[in-house]
N, C-alpha and C positions, 0 to 999 in steps of 0.2 A: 169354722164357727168362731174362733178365735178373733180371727183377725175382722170380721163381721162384727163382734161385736166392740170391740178395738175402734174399728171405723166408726158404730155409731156414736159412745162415747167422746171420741174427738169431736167430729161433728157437731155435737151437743155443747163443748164447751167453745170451739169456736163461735157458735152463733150466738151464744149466750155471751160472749165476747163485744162480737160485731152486735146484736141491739143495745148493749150498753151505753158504746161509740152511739148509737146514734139516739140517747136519753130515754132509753126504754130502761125499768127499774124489774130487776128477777124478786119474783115472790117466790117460787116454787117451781121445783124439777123433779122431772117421773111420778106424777102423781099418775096413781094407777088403782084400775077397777075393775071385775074380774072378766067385762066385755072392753075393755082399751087403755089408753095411754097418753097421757098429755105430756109432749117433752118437755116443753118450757111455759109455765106459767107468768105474765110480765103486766106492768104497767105503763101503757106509752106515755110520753111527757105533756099529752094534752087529758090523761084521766083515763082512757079507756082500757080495761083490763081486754088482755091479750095473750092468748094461748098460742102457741108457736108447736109446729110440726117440723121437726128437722130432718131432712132424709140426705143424707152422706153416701156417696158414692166414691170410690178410687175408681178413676178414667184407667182403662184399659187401651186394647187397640180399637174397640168397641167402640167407634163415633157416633153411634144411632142411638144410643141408650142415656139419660139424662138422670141426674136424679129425681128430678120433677116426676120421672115415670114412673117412679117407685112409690105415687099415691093415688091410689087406684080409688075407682068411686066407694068399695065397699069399705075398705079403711079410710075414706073421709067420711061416711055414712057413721062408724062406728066412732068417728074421732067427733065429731060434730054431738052425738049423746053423751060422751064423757063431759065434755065441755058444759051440754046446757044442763045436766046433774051438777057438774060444779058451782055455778051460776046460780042456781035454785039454793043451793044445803048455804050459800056463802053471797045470798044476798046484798050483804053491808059493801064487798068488793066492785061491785056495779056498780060504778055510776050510772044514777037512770035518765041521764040526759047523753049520753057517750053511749053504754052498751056495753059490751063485747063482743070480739069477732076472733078469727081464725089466722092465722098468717102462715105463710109456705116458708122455712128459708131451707132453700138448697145449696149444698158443697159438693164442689167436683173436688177432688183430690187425688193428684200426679199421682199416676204408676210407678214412676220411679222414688217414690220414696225409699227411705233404709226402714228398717227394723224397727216393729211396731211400737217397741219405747224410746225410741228414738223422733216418731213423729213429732208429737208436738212442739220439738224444739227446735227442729228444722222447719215446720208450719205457721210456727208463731214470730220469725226470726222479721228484718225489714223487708225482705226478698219476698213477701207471702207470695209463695206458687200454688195457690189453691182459688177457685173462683168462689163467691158467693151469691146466690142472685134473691132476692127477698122479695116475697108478692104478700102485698099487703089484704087482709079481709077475701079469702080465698072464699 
């Protein structure tokens, strides 16, 4: 469980890393409610508030398994009402000509990493060996 949730926290701030990189502004992380969870709350650099799903996997020998697989319809069904509650209580954060939408960013993350306090600074280093792949308005 440890390392689970290890992985998902990394994950979390890599990606909150990597949309920075690419002008997306973090409002808010782990906003939670007692049916779900928004990992990353963000604003992209054209206005539109965006809620980000991050799901972190360590690649195993396991080639068939993706993180992307790890959001199933019903926790998008669940993640999708956090969202439009957030949306409604937090009006002023809309823009009503942009919206807001959903975003996927997925990380594979090498099996062979070292020791799980040791990740992030072997992951964060030039060499990054971890993949990202971002799907935008899932």
């Amino acid at each position: 469980m440890y390392e689970r949730i290890t992985i998902g926290k990394l994950g979390e701030d890599l990606a909150c890393r990597y949309i920075v990189k690419k002008g997306y502004k973090v409002l808010e992380r782990n906003y939670r409610k007692p049916w779900g969870e928004i990992d990353i709350i963000a604003r992209a650099d054209d206005g539109t508030l965006v809620f980000v799903e991050v799901k972190a996997l360590k690649k195993s020998g396991r080639i068939d398994l993706e993180p992307e697989d790890n959001l199933t319809s019903a926790k998008l069904k669940k993640l999708k009402r956090v969202c439009a509650t957030f949306a409604a209580k937090r009006p002023e954060m809309v823009d009503e000509t942009k919206g807001w939408r959903i975003d996927l960013v997925a990380i594979e993350i090498p099996d062979e990493m070292p020791s799980p306090q040791r990740w992030w600074e072997k992951l964060t280093n030039r060499n990054k060996n971890y993949v990202i792949r971002h799907y935008e308005n899932i």
